[in-house]
DRENGU-717702 format. One record per residue (C-alpha): x, z, y. Coordinates in steps of 0.2 Angstrom, whole numbers, plus 2048, in hexadecimal, padded with zeros to 3 digits. Each point is the difference from the previous one (the first is absolute). Layout:
XZY...
//
This chain:
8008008008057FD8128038118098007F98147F28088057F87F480F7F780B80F7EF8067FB7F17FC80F7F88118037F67F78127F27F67F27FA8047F18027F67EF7F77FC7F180880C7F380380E80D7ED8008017FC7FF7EF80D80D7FC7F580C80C7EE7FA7F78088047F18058138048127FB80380D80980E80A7F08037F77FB80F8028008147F380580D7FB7EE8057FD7FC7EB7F38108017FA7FC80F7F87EF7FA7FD8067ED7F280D8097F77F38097FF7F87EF7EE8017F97FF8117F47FF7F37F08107FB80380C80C7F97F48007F08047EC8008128058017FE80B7F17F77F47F380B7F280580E8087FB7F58087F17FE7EE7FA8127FA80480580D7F47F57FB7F18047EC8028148037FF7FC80C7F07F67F47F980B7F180480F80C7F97F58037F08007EC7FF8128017FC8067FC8158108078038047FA8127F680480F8037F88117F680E80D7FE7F78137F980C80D80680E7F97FC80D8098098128028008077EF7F280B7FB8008047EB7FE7FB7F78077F18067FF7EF7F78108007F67FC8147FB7F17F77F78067F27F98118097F87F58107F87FB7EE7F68107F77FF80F80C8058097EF8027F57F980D8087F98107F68018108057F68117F88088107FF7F88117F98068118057FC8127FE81080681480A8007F68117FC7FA7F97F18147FB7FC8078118027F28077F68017F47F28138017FF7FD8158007F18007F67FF7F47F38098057F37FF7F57EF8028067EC8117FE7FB7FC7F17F47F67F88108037FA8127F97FF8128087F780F7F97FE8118027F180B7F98048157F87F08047EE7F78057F37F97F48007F180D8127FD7F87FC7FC7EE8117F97FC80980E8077F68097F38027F87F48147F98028028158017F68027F18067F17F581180A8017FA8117F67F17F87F48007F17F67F47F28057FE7F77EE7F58107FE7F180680480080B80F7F08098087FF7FB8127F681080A7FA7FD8107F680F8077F680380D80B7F28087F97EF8037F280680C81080380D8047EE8007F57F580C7FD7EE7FC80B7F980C80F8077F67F97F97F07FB80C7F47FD7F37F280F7F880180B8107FF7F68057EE8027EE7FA81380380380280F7F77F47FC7F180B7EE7FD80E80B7FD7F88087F38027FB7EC7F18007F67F98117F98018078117F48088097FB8018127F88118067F78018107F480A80D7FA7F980F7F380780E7F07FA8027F080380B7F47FA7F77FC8127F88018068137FB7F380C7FC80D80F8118078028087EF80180180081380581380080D7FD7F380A7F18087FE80881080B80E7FA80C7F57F78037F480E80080F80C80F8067F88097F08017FD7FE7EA7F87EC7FD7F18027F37F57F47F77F68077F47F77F17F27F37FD7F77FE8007EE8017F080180F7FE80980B80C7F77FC7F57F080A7F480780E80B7FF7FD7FD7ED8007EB8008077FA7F28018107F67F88067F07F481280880080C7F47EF8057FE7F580880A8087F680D8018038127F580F8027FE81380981180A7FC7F680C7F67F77F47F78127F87F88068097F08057F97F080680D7F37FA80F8087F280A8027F67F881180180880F7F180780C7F97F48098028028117FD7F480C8107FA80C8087F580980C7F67F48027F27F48068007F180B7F67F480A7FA7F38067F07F980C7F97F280B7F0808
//
């Protein structure tokens, strides 16, 4: 891992500081918790099922036999954390993160530790620079085989005009058959009266945001074999596990096999 920490903005708040807050975490400044309180209440329960389901899509990918996890939009660590999941399956797993933010850097780097037979690597970059990602990535997992591609809670902070699409198609192409992409995405269509309030308060604090519709965040899946149920509710999505409580939110769903 790199160990030159680049300077952290404390004057705006960014997207994995505030989730970090919603999630219960102290890893956080005052212009992050500013914005997370004028969230709507829902929202910190949205953070918490998201996450729910990312856990149960990586241990079922990992049950499936994948070994090597790419993780964009990482986040600051909260556990478990995606490879604590996937190596209590396979102790050998190898698990790439990336996020932009440099907190998330010096966390990851103190936090995340991997089992002696596995591996975890870090690479500081942006989603909108998919092969940065992946030329980092390319170096510390082997391409010929399958790799699960996460992408949480993510894609909803790139706007159209920096091609959203595009940047997925790029990562999936990279991908060798078997693998599986894993992705949440916001939506309004379950809450359609807080769409002005909401981007009100993302734009406010200098964060683009363009929540999809179903529709929409289908497209994300284009060429892709869904696993069934398909695009849905995150606590509608479970394979080999119990289901969850329904409760309704604010995200999409899926998971599909390239």
């Amino acid at each position: 891992m790199e160990t030159d920490f680049p300077h952290i903005d404390t004057s705006k708040p960014h997207p994995a500081r505030v989730y970090d807050y919603l999630l219960g975490g102290k890893d956080n400044y005052l212009v992050d918790r500013q914005l997370a309180e004028q969230l709507p209440e829902h929202t910190k329960r949205g953070c918490q099922l998201n996450r729910s389901f990312m856990h149960r899509a990586a241990a079922w990918s990992a049950r499936l036999g994948t070994t090597q996890f790419l993780d964009i939009g990482t986040g600051i660590p909260t556990p478990p954390n995606l490879h604590q999941v996937v190596q209590e399956i396979h102790p050998s797993a190898r698990v790439v993160y990336a996020d932009n933010d440099p907190l998330v850097m010096r966390h990851a780097q103190a936090l995340m530790f991997s089992t002696p037979d596995g591996a975890t690597d870090y690479v500081e970059t942006d989603v909108r620079e998919p092969e940065r990602i992946l030329e980092h990535a390319q170096d510390f997992l082997d391409f010929s085989r399958p790799v699960a591609l996460s992408l949480i809670a993510l894609m909803h902070f790139i706007v159209e005009e920096d091609d959203p699409y595009g940047i997925v198609r790029t990562l999936v192409d990279a991908l060798a058959p078997g693998s599986h992409l894993i992705l949440t995405h916001g939506t309004y269509d379950f809450h359609p009266e807080i769409e002005e309030e909401f981007n009100r308060t993302y734009r406010g604090g200098g964060m683009p945001l363009q929540l999809r519709t179903r529709a929409q965040v289908e497209r994300f899946f284009d060429g892709l074999d869904l696993v069934e149920p398909g695009v849905v509710e995150a606590c509608r999505w479970y394979r080999d596990t119990p289901p969850p409580p329904y409760e309704k939110n604010m995200l999409y769903v899926g998971v599909a096999q390239v």
